[in-house]
C-alpha positions in Angstrom: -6.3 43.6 3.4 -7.4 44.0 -0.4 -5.6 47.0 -0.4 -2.1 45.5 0.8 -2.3 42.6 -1.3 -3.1 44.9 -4.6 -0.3 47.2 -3.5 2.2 44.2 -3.1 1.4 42.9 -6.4 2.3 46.7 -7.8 5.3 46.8 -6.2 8.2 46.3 -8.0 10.6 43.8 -7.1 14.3 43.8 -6.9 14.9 41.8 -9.5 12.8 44.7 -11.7 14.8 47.1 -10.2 18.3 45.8 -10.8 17.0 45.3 -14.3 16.0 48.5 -15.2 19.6 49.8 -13.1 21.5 47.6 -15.7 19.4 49.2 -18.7 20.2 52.9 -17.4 24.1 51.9 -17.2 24.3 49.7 -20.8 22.2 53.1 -22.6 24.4 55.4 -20.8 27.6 53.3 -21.7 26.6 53.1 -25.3 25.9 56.5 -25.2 29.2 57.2 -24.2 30.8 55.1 -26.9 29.0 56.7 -29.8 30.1 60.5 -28.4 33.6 59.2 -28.5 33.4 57.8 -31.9 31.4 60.9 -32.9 33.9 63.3 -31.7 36.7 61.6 -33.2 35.2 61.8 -36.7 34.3 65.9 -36.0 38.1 66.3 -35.0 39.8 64.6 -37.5 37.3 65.6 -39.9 37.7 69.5 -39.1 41.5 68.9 -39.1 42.1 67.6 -42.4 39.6 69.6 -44.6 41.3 72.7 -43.1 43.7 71.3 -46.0 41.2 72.1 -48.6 39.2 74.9 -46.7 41.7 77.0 -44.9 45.0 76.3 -47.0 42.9 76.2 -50.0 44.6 73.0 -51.8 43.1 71.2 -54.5 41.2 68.1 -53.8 42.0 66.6 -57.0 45.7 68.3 -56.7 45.9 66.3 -53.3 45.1 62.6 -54.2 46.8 63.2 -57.8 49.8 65.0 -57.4 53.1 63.2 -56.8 55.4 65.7 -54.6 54.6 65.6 -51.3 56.4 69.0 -49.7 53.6 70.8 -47.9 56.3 73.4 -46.2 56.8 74.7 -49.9 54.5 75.6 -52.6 54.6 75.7 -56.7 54.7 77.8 -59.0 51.6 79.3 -58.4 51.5 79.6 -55.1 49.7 76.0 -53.7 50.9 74.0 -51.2 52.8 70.8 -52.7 50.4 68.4 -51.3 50.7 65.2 -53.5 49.8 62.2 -51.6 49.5 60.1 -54.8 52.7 57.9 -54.1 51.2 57.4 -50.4 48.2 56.2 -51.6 50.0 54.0 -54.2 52.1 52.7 -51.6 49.4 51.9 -49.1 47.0 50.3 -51.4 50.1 48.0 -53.0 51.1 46.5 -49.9 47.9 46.2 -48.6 46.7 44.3 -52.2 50.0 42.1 -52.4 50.4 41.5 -49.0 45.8 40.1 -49.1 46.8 38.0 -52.5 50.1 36.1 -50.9 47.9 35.7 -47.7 44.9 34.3 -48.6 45.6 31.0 -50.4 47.9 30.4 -47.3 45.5 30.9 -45.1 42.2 28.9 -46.1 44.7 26.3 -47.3 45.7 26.2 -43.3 42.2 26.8 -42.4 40.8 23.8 -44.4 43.4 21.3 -43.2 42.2 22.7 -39.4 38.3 22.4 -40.2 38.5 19.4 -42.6 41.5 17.3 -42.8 42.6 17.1 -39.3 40.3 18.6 -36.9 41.2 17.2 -33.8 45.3 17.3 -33.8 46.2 19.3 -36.5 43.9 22.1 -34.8 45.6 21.5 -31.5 48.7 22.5 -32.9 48.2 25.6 -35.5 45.2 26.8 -33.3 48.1 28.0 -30.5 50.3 29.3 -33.2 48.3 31.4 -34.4 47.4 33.1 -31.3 50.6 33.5 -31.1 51.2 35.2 -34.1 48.3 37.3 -33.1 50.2 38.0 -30.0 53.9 39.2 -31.5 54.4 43.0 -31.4 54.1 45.2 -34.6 57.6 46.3 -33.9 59.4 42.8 -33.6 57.3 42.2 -37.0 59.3 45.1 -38.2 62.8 44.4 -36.6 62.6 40.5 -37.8 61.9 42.4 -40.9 64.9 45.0 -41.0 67.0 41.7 -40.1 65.7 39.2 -42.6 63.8 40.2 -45.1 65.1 43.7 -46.3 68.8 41.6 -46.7 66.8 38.9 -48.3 65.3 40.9 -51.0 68.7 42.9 -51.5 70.4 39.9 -51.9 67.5 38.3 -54.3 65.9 40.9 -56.7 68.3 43.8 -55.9 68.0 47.7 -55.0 68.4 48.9 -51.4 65.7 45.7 -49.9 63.7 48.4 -48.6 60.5 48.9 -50.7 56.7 47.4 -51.4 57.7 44.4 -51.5 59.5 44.1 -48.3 56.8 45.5 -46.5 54.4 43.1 -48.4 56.4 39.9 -46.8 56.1 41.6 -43.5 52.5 42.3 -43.8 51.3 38.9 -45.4 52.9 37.3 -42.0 50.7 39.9 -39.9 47.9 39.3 -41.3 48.2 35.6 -41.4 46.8 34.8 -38.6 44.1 37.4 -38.7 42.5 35.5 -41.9 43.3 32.4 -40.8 41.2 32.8 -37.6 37.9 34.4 -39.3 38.3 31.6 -42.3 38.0 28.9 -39.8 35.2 30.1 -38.3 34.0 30.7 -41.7 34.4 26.9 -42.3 33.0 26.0 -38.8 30.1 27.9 -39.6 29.0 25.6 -42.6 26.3 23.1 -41.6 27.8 19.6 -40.9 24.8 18.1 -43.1 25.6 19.7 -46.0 28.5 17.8 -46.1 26.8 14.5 -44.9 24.8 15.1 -48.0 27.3 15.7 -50.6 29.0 12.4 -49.6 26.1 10.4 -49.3 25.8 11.2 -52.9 29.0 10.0 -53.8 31.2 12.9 -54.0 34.9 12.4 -52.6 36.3 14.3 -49.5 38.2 17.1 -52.2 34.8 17.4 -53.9 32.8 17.9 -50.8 35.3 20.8 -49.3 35.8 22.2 -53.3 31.7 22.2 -54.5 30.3 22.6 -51.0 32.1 23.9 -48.1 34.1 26.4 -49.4 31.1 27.6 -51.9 28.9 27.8 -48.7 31.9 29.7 -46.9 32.0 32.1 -49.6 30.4 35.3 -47.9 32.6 34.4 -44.7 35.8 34.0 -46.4 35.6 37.3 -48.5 34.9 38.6 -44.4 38.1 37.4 -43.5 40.1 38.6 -46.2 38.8 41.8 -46.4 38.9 42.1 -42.6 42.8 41.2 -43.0 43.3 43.9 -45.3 41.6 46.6 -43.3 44.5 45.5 -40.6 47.2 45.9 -43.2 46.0 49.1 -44.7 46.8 50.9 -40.9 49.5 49.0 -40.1 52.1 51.7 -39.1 55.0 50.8 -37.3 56.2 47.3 -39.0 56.0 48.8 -42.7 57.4 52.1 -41.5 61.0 50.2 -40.7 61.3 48.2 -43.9 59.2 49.9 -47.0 62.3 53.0 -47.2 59.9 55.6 -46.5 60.7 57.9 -49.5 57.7 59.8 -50.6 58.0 59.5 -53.9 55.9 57.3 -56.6 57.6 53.8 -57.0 59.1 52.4 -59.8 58.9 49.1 -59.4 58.3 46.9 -55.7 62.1 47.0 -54.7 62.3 51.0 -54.9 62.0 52.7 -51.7 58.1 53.8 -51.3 55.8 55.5 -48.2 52.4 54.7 -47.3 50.1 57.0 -45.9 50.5 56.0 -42.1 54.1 55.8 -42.7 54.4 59.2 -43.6 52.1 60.1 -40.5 54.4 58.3 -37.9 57.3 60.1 -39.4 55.7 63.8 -39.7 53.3 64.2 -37.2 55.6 65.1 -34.2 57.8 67.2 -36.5 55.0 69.9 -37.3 53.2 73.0 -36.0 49.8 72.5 -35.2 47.5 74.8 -37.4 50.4 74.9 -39.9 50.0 73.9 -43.8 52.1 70.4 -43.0 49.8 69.4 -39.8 47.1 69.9 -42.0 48.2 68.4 -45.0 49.2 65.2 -42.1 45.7 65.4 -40.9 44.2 65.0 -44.1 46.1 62.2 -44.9 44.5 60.2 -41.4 41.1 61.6 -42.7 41.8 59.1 -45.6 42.7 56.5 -43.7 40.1 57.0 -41.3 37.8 57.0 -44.6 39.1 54.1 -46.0 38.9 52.1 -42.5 34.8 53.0 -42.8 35.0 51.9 -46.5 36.2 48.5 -45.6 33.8 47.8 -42.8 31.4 48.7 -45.1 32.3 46.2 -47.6 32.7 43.8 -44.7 28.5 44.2 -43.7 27.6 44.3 -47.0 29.2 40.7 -47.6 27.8 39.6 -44.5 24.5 41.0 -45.2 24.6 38.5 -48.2 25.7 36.1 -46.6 22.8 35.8 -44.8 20.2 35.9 -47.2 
């Protein structure tokens, strides 16, 4: 009898083993999902430093130089592999497109959080997710339509150039700050602002010295999470910024950007050849500058929790 009660007690239950059965799948699911991401830094990795290793090109040649021909080579025998106006192009769009944005969006994000919570969030909340929603190419075809013949008609040149693709960015990534700014907002206790008017500050005051000061770690989240998305946005700039791989002039001059130029090239090459390599590289950047910004992104919100 002793010994069927003690063996009982050391048995373990179902509810242990379906535990330990959901452990087992969540490690090896995890597992799985760190090989993936793994192996797609190793390939893209060991694709674009054949660039530098293989082809021998200059690192400093490749983010400095200006033509971008990798079929041909110089004088002295090097690859043309400039990816200088790319990168130009990439980070100008991406810049412009975060400074339009983000007074629109935590001006639209206060008035949802602050001055009308109830209906005016009822009514921008859905329109955002719609925005959210819309397709990177209609982005871009609204974009061919209106805004490459606005900025034709308004500051001159062909349309196509930085600055069209900045008015099509700062609408994509719109919604994207918006979203994270209002949960930045959200996120801010209510009695800090109970406090601020009990001491006689006004509503402006409150939202000015307080809220958005509070908000501060989760705002700078939102914008730099927004420019992360327009940094690899492909498709929509691709059909309005001209795609000429050269250095711009000014913002209505016909520019590329780096995934613009990878759309464009990547089916038209030999693998193993000097201009899939020199195409590979340029994703190693982007996949480089992707890590940078959610590195930024935990180290703000590593502050902001302190």
């Amino acid at each position: 009898m002793h010994d069927q009660i003690k063996e009982s007690l050391l048995k373990k239950s179902r509810a242990t083993r379906s535990e330990r059965r959901g452990k087992l799948i969540s490690l090896f699911c995890t597992a799985i999902i760190i090989l993936v991401v793994v192996s797609i830094f190793y390939f893209v990795a060991s694709k674009g430093l054949a660039t530098f290793f293989s082809n021998k090109v200059n690192v400093w040649d490749f983010l400095s130089k200006t033509v971008w021909n990798p079929g041909s080579t110089d004088s002295h025998g090097n690859p043309q592999a400039g990816a200088f106006p790319m990168i130009i192009g990439s980070f100008a769009v991406t810049l412009l497109s975060a400074i339009i944005a983000t007074p629109f969006a935590i001006a639209t994000a206060i008035f949802m959080t602050e001055i009308s919570p109830t209906k005016g969030y009822k009514i921008l909340q859905p329109v955002t997710e719609l925005l959210v929603g819309i397709p990177s190419v209609v982005y871009g075809f609204i974009g061919l339509s209106v805004v490459v013949p606005f900025v034709r008609h308004t500051f001159g040149g062909t349309g196509f150039g930085i600055l069209a693709g900045t008015f099509v960015l700062f609408v994509m990534i719109l919604p994207t700050v918006t979203s994270m700014s209002v949960d930045a907002l959200r996120a801010v206790p209510r009695y800090y602002r109970e406090a601020s008017l009990a001491l006689g500050a006004t509503r402006w005051q409150t939202i000015y010295k307080v809220v958005l000061r509070s908000a501060t770690p989760g705002l700078a989240t939102a914008v730099i999470f927004g420019m992360s998305r327009a940094f690899g946005e492909a498709l929509a700039v691709q059909m309005v910024i001209g795609n000429a791989a050269l250095l711009p002039h000014n913002l209505v001059s016909p520019a590329s950007t780096l995934t613009s130029v990878l759309t464009m090239g990547m089916g038209n090459t030999v693998m193993g050849s000097v201009s899939n390599n020199a195409l590979w590289s340029l994703a190693l950047l982007l996949l480089l500058m992707s890590l940078i910004f959610n590195l930024i992104i935990n180290r703000i919100a590593k502050k902001g929790e302190l």
